[in-house]
C-alpha positions as CSV (number, residue, x, y, z in Angstrom):
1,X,-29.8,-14.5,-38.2
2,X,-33.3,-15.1,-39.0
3,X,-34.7,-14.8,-35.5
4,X,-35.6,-11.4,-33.5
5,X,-33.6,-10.0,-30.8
6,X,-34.7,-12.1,-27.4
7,X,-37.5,-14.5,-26.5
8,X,-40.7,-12.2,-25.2
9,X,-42.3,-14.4,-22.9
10,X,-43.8,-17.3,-23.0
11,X,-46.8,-17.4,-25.8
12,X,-45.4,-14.8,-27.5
13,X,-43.1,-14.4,-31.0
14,X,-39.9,-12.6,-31.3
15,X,-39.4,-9.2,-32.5
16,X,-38.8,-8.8,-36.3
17,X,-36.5,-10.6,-38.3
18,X,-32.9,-10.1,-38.5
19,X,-31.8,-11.2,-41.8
20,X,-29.6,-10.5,-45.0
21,X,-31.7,-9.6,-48.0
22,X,-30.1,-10.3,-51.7
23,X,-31.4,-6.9,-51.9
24,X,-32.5,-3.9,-49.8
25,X,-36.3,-4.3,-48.8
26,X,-38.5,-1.4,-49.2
27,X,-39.3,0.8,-46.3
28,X,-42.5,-0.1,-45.8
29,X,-41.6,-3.4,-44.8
30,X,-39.8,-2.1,-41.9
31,X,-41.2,-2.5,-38.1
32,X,-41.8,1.3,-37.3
33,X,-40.8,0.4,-33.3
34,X,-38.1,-2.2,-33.6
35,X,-36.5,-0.8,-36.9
36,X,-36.7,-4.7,-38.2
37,X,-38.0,-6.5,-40.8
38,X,-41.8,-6.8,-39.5
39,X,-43.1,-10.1,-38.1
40,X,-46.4,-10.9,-38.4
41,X,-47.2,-7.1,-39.9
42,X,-50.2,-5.6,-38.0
43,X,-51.6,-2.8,-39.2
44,X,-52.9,0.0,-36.4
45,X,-57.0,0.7,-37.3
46,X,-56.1,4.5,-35.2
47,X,-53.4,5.7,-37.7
48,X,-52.8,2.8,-40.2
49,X,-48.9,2.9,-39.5
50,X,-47.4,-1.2,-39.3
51,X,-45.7,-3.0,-36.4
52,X,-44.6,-6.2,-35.7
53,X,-47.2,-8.1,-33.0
54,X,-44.7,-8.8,-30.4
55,X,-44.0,-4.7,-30.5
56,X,-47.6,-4.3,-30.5
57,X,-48.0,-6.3,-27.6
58,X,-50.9,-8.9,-29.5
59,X,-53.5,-8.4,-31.9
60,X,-56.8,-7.2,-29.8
61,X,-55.2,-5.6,-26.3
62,X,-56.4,-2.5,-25.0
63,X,-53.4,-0.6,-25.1
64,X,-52.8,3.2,-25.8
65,X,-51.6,3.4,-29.8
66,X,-47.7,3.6,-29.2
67,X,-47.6,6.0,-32.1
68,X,-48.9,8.9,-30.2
69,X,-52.7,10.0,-31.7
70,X,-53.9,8.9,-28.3
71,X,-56.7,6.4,-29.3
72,X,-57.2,2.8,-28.3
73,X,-55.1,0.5,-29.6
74,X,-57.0,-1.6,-32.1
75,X,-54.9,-4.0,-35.3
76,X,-55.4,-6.1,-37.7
77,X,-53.4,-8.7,-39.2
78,X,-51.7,-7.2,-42.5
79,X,-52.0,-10.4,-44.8
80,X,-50.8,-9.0,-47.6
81,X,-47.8,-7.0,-46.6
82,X,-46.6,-10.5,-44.6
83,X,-46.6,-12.6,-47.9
84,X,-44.4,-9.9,-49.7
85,X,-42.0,-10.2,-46.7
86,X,-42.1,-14.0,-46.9
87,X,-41.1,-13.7,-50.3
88,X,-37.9,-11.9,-50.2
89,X,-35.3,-13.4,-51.2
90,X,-32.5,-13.7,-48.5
91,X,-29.2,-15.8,-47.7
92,X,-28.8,-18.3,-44.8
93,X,-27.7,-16.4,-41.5
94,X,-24.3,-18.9,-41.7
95,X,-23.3,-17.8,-45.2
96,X,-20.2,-15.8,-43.3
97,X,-19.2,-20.0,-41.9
98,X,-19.1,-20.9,-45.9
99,X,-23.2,-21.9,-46.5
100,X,-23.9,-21.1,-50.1
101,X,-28.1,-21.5,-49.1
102,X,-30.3,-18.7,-51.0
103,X,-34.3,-18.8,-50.7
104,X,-37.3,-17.0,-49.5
105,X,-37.2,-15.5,-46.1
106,X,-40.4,-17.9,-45.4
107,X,-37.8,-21.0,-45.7
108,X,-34.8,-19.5,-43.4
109,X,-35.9,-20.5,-40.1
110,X,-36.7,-24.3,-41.6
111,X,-33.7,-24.4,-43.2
112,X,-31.5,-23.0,-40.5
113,X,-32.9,-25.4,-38.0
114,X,-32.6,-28.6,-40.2
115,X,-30.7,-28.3,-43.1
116,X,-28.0,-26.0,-42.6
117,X,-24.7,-27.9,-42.1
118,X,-23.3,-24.4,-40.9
119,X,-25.9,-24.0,-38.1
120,X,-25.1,-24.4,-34.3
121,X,-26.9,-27.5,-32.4
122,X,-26.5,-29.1,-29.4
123,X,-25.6,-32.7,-28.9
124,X,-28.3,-34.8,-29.1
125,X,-27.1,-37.0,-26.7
126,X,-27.1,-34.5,-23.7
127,X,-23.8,-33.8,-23.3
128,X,-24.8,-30.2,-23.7
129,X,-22.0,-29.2,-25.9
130,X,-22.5,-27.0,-29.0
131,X,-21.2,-27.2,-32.8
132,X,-21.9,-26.8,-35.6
133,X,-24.1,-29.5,-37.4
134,X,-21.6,-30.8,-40.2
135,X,-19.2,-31.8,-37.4
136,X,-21.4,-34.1,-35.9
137,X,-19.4,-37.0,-36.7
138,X,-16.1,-35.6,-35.3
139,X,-18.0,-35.0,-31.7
140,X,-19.2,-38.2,-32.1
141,X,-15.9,-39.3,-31.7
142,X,-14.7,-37.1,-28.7
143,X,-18.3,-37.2,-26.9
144,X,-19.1,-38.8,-23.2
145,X,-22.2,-39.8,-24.1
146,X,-21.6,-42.0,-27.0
147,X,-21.6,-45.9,-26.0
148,X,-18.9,-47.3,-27.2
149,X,-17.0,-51.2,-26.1
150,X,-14.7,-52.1,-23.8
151,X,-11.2,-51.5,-25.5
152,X,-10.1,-54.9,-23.6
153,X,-13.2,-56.5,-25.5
154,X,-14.6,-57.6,-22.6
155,X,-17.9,-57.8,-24.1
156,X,-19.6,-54.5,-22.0
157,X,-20.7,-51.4,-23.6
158,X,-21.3,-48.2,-21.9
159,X,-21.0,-44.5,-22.3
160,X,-17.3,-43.0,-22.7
161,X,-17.2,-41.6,-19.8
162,X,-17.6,-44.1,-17.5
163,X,-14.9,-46.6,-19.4
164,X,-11.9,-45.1,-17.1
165,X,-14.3,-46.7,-14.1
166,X,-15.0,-49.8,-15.7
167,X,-11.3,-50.3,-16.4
168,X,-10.4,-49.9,-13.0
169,X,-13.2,-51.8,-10.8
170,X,-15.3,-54.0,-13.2
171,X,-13.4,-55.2,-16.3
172,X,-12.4,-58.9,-16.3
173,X,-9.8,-58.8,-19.3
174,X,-7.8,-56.1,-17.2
175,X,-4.4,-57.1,-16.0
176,X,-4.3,-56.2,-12.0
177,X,-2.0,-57.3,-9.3
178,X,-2.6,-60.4,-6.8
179,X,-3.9,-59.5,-3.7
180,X,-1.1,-60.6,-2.1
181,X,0.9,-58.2,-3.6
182,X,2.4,-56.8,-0.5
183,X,3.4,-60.0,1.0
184,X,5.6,-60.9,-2.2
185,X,3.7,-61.8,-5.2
186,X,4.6,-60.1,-8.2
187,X,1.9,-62.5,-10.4
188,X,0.2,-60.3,-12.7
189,X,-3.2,-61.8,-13.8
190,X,-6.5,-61.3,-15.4
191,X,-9.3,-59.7,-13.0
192,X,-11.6,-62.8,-13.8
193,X,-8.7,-64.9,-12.9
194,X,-8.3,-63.9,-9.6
195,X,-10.1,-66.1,-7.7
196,X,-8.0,-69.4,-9.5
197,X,-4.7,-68.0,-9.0
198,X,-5.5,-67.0,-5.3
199,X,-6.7,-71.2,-5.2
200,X,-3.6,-72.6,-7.0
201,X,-1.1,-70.1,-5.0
202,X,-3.1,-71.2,-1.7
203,X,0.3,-72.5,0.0
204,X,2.5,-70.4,-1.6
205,X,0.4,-66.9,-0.3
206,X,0.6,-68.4,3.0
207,X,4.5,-68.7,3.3
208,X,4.3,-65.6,2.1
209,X,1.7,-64.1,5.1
210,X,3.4,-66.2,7.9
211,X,7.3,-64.8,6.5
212,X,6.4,-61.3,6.7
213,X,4.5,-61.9,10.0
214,X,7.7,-63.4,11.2
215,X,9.8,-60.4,10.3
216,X,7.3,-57.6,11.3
217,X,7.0,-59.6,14.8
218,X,10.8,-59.4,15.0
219,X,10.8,-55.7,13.8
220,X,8.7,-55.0,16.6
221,X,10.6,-56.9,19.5
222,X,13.9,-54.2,18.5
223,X,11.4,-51.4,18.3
224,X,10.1,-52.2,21.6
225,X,13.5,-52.8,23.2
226,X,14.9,-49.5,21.6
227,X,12.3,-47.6,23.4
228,X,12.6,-49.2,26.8
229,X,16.4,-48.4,26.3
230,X,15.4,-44.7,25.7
231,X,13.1,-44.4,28.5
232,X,15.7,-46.0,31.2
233,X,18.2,-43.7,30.1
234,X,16.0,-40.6,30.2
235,X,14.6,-42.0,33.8
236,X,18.5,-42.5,35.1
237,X,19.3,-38.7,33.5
238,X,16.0,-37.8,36.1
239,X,17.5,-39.1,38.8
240,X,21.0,-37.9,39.2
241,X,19.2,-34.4,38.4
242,X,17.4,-34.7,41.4
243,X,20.3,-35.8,43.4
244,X,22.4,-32.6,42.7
245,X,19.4,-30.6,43.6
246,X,18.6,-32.3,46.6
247,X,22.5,-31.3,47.9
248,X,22.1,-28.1,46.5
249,X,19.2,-27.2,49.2
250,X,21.3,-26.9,52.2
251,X,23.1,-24.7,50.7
252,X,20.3,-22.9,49.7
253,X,18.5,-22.4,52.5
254,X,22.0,-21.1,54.0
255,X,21.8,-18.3,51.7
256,X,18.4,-17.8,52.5
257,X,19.2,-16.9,56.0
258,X,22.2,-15.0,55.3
259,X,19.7,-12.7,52.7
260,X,17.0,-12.6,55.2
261,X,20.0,-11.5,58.2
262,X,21.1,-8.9,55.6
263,X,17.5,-7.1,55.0
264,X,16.5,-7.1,58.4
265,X,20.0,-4.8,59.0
266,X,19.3,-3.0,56.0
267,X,15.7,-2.5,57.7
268,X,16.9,-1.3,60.7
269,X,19.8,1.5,59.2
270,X,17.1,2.7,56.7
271,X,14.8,3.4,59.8
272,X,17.7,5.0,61.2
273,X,18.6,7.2,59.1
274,X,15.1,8.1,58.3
275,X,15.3,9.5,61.9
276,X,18.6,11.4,61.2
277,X,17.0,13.3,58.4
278,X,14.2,14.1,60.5
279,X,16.2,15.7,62.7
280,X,18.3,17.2,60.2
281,X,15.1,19.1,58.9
282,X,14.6,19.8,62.1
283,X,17.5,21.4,63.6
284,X,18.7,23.0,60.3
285,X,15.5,24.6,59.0
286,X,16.7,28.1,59.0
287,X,20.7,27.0,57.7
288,X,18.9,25.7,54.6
289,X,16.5,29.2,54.3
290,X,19.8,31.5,54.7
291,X,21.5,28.9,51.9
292,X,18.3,29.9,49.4
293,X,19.4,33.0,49.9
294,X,22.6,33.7,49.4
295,X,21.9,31.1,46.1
296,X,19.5,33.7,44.6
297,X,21.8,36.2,45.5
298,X,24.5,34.2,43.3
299,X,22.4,33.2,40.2
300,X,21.4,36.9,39.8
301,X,24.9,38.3,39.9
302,X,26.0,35.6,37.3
303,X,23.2,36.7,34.9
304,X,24.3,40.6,35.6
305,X,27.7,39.3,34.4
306,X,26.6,37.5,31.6
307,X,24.6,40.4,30.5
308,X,27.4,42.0,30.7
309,X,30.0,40.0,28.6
310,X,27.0,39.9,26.0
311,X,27.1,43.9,25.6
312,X,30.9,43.7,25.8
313,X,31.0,41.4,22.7
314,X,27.9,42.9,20.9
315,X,29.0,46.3,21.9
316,X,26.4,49.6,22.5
317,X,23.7,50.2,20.3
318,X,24.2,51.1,17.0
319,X,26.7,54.5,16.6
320,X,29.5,52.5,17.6
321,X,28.8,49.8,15.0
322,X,27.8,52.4,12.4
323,X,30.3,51.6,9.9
324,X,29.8,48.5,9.6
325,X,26.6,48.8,7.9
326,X,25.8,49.7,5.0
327,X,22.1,50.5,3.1
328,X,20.8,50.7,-0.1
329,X,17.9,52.5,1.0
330,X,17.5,55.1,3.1
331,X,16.8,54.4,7.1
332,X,15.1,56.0,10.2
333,X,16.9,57.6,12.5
334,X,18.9,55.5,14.8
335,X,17.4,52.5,13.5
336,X,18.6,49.9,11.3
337,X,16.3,48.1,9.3
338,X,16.4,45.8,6.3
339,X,17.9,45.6,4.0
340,X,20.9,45.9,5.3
341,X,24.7,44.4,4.9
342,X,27.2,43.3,7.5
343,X,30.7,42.7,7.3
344,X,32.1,40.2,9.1
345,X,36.4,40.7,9.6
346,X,39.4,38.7,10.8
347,X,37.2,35.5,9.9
348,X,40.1,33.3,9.9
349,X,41.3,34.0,13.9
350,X,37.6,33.7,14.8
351,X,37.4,30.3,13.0
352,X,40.7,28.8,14.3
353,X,39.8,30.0,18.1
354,X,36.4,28.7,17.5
355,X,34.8,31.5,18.6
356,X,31.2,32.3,17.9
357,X,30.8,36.2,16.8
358,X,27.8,38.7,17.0
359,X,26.4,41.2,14.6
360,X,25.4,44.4,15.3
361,X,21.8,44.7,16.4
362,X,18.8,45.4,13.6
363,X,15.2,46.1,13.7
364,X,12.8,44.1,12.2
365,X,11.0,47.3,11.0
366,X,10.5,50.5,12.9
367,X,9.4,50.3,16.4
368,X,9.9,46.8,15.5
369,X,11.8,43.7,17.2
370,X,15.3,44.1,17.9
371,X,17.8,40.9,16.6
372,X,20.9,40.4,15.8
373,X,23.3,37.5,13.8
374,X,24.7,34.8,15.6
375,X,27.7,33.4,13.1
376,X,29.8,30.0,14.4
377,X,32.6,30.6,11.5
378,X,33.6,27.2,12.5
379,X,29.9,25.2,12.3
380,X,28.3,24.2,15.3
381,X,26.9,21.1,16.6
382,X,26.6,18.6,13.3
383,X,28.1,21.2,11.0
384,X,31.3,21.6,13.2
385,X,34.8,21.9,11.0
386,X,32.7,20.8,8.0
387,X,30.3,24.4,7.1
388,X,29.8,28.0,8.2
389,X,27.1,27.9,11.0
390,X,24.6,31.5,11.4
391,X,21.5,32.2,13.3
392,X,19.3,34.7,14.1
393,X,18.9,35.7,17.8
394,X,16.2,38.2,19.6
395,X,17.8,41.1,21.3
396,X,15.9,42.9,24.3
397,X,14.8,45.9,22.5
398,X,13.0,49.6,23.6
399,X,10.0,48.3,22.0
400,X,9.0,44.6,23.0
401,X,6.5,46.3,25.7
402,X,4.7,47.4,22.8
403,X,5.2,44.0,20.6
404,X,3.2,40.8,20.4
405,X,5.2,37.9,21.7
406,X,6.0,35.3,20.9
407,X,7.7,36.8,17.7
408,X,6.7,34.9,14.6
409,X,7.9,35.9,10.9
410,X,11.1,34.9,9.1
411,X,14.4,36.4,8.3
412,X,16.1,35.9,4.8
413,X,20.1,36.0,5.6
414,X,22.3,35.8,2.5
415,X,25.9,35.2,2.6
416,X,27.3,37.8,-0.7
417,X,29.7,36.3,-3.2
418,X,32.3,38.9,-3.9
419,X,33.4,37.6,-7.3
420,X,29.3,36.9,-9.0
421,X,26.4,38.5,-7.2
422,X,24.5,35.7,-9.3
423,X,25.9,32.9,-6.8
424,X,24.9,34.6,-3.6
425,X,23.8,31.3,-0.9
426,X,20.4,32.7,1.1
427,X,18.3,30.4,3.1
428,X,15.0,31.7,5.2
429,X,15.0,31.7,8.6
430,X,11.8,31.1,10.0
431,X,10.2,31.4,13.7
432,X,6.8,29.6,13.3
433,X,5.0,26.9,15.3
434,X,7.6,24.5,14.4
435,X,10.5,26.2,16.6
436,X,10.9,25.8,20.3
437,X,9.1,28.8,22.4
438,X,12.2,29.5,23.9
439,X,13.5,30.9,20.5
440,X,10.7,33.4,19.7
441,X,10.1,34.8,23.3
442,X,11.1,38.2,24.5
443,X,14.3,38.6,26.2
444,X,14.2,39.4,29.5
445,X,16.9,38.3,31.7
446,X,20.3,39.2,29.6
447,X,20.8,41.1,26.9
448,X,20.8,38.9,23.6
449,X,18.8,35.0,23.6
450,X,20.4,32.4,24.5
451,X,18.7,30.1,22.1
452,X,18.9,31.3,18.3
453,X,17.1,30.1,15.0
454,X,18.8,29.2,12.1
455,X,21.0,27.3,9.7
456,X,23.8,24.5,10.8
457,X,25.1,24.0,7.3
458,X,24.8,27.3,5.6
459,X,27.7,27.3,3.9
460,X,30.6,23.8,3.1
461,X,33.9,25.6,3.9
462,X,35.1,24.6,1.1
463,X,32.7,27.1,-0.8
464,X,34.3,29.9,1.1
465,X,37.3,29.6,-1.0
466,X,38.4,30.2,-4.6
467,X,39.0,26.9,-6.0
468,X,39.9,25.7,-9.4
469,X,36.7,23.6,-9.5
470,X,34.9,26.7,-8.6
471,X,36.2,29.9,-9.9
472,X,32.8,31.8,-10.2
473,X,32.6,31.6,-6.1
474,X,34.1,33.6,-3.9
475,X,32.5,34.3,-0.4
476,X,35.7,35.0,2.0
477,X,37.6,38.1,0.3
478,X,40.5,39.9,2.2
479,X,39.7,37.5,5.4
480,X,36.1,39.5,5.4
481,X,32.8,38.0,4.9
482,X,30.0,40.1,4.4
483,X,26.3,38.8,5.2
484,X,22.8,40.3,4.2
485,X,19.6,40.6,6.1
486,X,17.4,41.5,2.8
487,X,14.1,41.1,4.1
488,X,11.7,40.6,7.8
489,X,8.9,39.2,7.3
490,X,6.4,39.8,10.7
491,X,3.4,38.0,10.4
């Protein structure tokens, strides 16, 4: 295009030109600011470099020279350099839409902004759309502003867009209904012949009026009548309503009675046997004191018992159980700690009498906390008859004085494959903030915990087994199972 980038301001020109030169224009007729083709040139008195005015900011302000030697801005108009630039020879900014225009750049503007059929304008007319100027006559045709006549050659003219109104409301050649439309006439007549046809059809308009009268009136009688019809009928349903409820009350307030008879008894054996327990706390003080006794007396001999049947099925400390370990490294005296392996025999009577069995006791680490396995060969709770069941358990050990409590760490049990060491199951056991308390405090009444920590489905039952499906797994080998603790972690 042959204009700059933006408007300035009012009073002031665009930047330089931006135009297509037949040729490429010398340097010097470049804007040394705005990189254009300079617009009235003005030529800096400080350091004699050339700008266009608008970059300049106007021949004669007081500005600091943008060029940096730090004097006064002071220019003159370059007359010479600008009537070299007006004489370039340059194509029309529209030659891309098909304009074949080729002249001086001091002719582009004038002919872009009256000759060029390529050029964009807006419609005179104030429609406010824009095209480009050779396609005038086709908007001409399309526009809302152009008056054109009546299509129904009434004789009116007026702007396109208002014909759609004048059709509807105004125009006398326009076929519209009869006013009396509604009533039965289906004339359909001229808009300036309305008023005749509404004189000549006088008579015949007022049939018309007085027969739909006649049948609306009659419409309105059966209306009326259907309603009252309703209304008795809901006002009769009313009544009997209240008729069974008005024989109801006797009734009623019979039962009333009898309910208020009933509490005031009820009153009178609750006050009395209030008074029987008073005396009963009373008079039997000292039963109820003996009864504490003898109840403590009991609860402590069953937990001596149970203590009991625990060491019975755990068995004494670790000589007796001795061969039923085995290490691959070696251990402290008298203490078994990880990594150890425990073999677990006659699996398949513990699993059909359902009985849960015990592993001998292990040490977390020396001077450690004591544990041992708790294994349900038949599952427990949601595993039951469907997986092997085993968790880890704390046993009351010769160290927990000495031991922070409650115990937190984790316990890596693995269950050994006898056929490929390389399908062993493990799972890690941990005792963290998300296990009950009851399961990581010490022991102190009984021998072993009551409430363990572990896995319900740590092994399907039908992994135990050789199977054609799988060969490589073998877990349960001469009715034995044997289990690994490989690692304690204490934190």
């Amino acid at each position: 295009m042959a204009t700059g980038d933006k408007p300035l301001g009012k009073g002031l020109l665009q930047r330089g030109y931006v135009c297509t030169c037949v040729e490429k224009p010398p340097k010097l007729f470049e804007c040394a600011l705005c990189k254009l083709i300079l617009r009235e040139p003005q030529l800096t008195t400080c350091c004699g470099r050339n700008a266009c005015l608008p970059c300049v900011g106007g021949q004669g302000s007081r500005n600091v020279c943008p060029f940096g030697c730090g004097s006064i801005l002071t220019t003159v108009l370059n007359r010479h350099l600008r009537n070299e630039i007006f004489g370039l020879k340059v194509v029309c900014s529209f030659a891309s839409r098909g304009c074949k225009w080729m002249g001086k750049l001091e002719q582009l503007e004038s002919h872009e902004k009256s000759d060029c059929n390529f050029a964009d304008i807006v419609c005179p007319r104030g429609c406010g759309v824009q095209f480009p100027r050779h396609r005038s006559s086709v908007h001409s045709e399309v526009c809302e502003r152009v008056v054109i006549a009546c299509p129904n050659q009434c004789g009116e003219t007026l702007e396109r867009k208002f014909v759609a109104v004048h059709l509807k409301y105004r125009c006398g050649l326009m076929d519209v209904n009869c006013p009396f439309d509604r009533d039965g006439c289906k004339a359909r007549i001229k808009r300036k012949d309305v008023t005749s046809h509404l004189k000549t059809r006088l008579d015949s308009h007022l049939a018309m009026v007085m027969r739909k009268s006649s049948t609306a009136e009659q419409e309105w009688k059966q209306t009326k009548q259907e309603l009252i019809s309703e209304q008795e009928h809901a006002l009769q349903q009313r009544k009997i309503e209240i008729e069974t409820l008005c024989e109801k009350i006797p009734e009623m307030q019979l039962e009333v009675q009898t309910l208020q008879h009933r509490l005031e008894a009820a009153e009178k054996e609750t006050g009395r046997l209030r008074e029987m327990r008073r005396k009963f706390n009373e008079n039997f003080q000292g039963v109820i004191a003996a009864e504490d006794v003898e109840t403590r007396m009991y609860r402590e001999g069953v937990a001596e018992l149970n203590m009991l049947a625990r060491e019975k099925c755990l068995g004494p400390p670790f000589p007796k159980y001795a061969n039923h370990l085995s290490r691959t490294t070696p251990q402290t005296r008298d203490v078994h700690i990880p990594p150890i392996t425990i073999t677990m025999g006659n699996f398949e009577q513990l699993k059909s009498d359902e009985v849960m069995w015990y592993s001998p006791p292990f040490y977390s680490h020396r001077e450690g906390y004591k544990m041992c396995l708790e294994v349900h060969p038949n599952g427990y709770g949601t595993s039951y008859a469907k997986s092997l069941s085993i968790f880890v358990a704390l046993v009351k050990g010769e160290f927990d004085s000495f031991l922070e409590w409650p115990f937190s760490g984790s316990v890596t049990v693995t269950v050994l494959n006898q056929r490929k060491p390389e399908f062993h199951e493990m799972h890690t056991i941990s005792f963290d903030h998300r296990s009950g308390v009851s399961e990581r405090q010490r022991v102190i009444n009984g021998y072993v915990s009551h409430n363990g920590r572990g896995k319900y489905h740590f092994i399907s039952h039908r992994l135990l087994y050789p199977r054609s499906l799988f060969p490589e797994r073998q877990y349960l080998k001469n009715n034995c199972l044997k289990i690994s603790v490989s690692e304690i972690v204490v934190n």
